[in-house]
C-alpha positions as CSV (number, residue, x, y, z in Angstrom):
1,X,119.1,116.1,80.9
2,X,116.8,114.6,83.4
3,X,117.1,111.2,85.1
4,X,115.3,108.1,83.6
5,X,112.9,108.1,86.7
6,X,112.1,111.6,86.1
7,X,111.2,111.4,82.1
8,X,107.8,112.7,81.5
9,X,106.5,109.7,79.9
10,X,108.2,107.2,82.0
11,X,105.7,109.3,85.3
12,X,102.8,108.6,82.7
13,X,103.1,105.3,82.0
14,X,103.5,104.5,85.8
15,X,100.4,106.7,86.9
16,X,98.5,104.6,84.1
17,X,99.6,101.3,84.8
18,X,99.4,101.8,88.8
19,X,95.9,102.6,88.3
20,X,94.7,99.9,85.9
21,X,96.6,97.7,88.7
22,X,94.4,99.1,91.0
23,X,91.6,98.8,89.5
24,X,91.9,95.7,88.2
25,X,92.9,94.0,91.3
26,X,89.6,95.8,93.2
27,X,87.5,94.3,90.4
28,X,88.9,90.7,91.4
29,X,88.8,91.0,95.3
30,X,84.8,92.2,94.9
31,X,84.5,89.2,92.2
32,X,83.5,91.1,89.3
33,X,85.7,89.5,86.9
34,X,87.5,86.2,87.5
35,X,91.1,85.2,86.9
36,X,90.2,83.0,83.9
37,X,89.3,86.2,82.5
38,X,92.4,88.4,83.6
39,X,94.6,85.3,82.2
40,X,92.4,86.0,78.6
41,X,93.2,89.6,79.1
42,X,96.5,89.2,79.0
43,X,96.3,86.8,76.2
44,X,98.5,84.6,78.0
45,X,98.0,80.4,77.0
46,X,96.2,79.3,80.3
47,X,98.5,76.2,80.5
48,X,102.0,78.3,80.9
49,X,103.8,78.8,83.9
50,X,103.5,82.5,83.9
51,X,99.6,81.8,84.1
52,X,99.7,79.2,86.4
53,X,101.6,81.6,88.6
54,X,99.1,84.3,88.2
55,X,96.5,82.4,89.4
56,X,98.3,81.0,92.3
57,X,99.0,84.4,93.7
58,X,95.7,85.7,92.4
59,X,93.7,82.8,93.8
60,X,95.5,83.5,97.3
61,X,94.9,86.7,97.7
62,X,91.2,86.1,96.8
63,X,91.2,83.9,99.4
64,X,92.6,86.1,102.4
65,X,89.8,89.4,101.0
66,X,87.4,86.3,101.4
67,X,88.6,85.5,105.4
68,X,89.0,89.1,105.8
69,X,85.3,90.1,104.4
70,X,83.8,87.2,107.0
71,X,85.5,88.9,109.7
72,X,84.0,92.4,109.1
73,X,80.8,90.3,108.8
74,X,80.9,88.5,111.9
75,X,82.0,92.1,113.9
76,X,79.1,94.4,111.6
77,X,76.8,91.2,112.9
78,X,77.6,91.9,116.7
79,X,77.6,95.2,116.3
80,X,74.1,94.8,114.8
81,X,73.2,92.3,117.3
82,X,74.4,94.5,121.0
83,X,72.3,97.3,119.6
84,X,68.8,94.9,119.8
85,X,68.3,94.7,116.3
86,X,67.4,91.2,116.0
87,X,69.8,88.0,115.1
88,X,71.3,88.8,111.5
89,X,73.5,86.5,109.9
90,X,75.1,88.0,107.3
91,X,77.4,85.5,106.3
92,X,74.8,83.4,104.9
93,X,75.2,85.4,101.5
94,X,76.9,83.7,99.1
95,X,77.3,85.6,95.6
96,X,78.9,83.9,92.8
97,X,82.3,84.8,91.5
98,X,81.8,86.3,88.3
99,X,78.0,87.5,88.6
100,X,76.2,90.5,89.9
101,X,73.0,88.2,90.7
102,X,71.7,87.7,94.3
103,X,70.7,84.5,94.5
104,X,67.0,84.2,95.6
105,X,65.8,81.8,97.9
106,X,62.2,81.1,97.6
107,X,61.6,79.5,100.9
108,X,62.6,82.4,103.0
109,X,61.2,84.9,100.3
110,X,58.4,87.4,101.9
111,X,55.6,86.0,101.6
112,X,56.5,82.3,101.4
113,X,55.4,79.9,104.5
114,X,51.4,80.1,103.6
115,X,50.5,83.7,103.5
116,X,49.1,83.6,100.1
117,X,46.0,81.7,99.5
118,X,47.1,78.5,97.0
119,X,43.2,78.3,96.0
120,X,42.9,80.4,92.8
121,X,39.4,81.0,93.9
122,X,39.6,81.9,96.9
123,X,41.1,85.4,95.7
């Protein structure tokens, strides 16, 4: 008889579970869902201490991807910058956790700054 670690369903359940680990985790570090909703997922009561745990760790590890994405920002930024392609800041984008939206800014929009005539009959 095989061992436990070896039983067919046992490898299954692993593969399965590593993957929706994965995949879940990669979801929270690129803010497509938030840990309010992983704690609903679970259906665990967001005022336990397994939650509360959850989003300690959770919220932490959110917060290093977040230090580490400014990094690579800053570096892609000089690397844009030594090659003469104009200042680019690209730490000035903010999304929001939890939404796919850019947010538009409609001061520094193309076309804002007077380019468009604001006397209806002067088109």
């Amino acid at each position: 008889m095989p061992s436990f670690l070896f039983y067919p369903y046992f490898r299954i359940f692993l593969i399965y579970g590593s993957a929706a680990l994965s995949l879940v985790l990669m979801m929270l570090m690129l803010n497509i869902i938030t840990i309010p909703e992983i704690i609903t997922i679970l259906k665990l009561n967001p005022k336990s201490s397994e939650a509360q745990v959850i989003t300690q760790v959770l919220g932490r590890m959110q917060e290093v991807t977040n230090n580490i994405m400014e990094i690579i920002a800053k570096l892609f930024s000089k690397l844009l910058n030594s090659f003469g392609m104009g200042d680019i800041d690209i730490s000035k984008i903010k999304i929001q956790p939890g939404s796919n939206a850019i947010p538009v800014n409609p001061a520094e929009s193309v076309g804002a700054g007077g380019d468009l005539p604001t006397n209806p009959s002067a088109l």
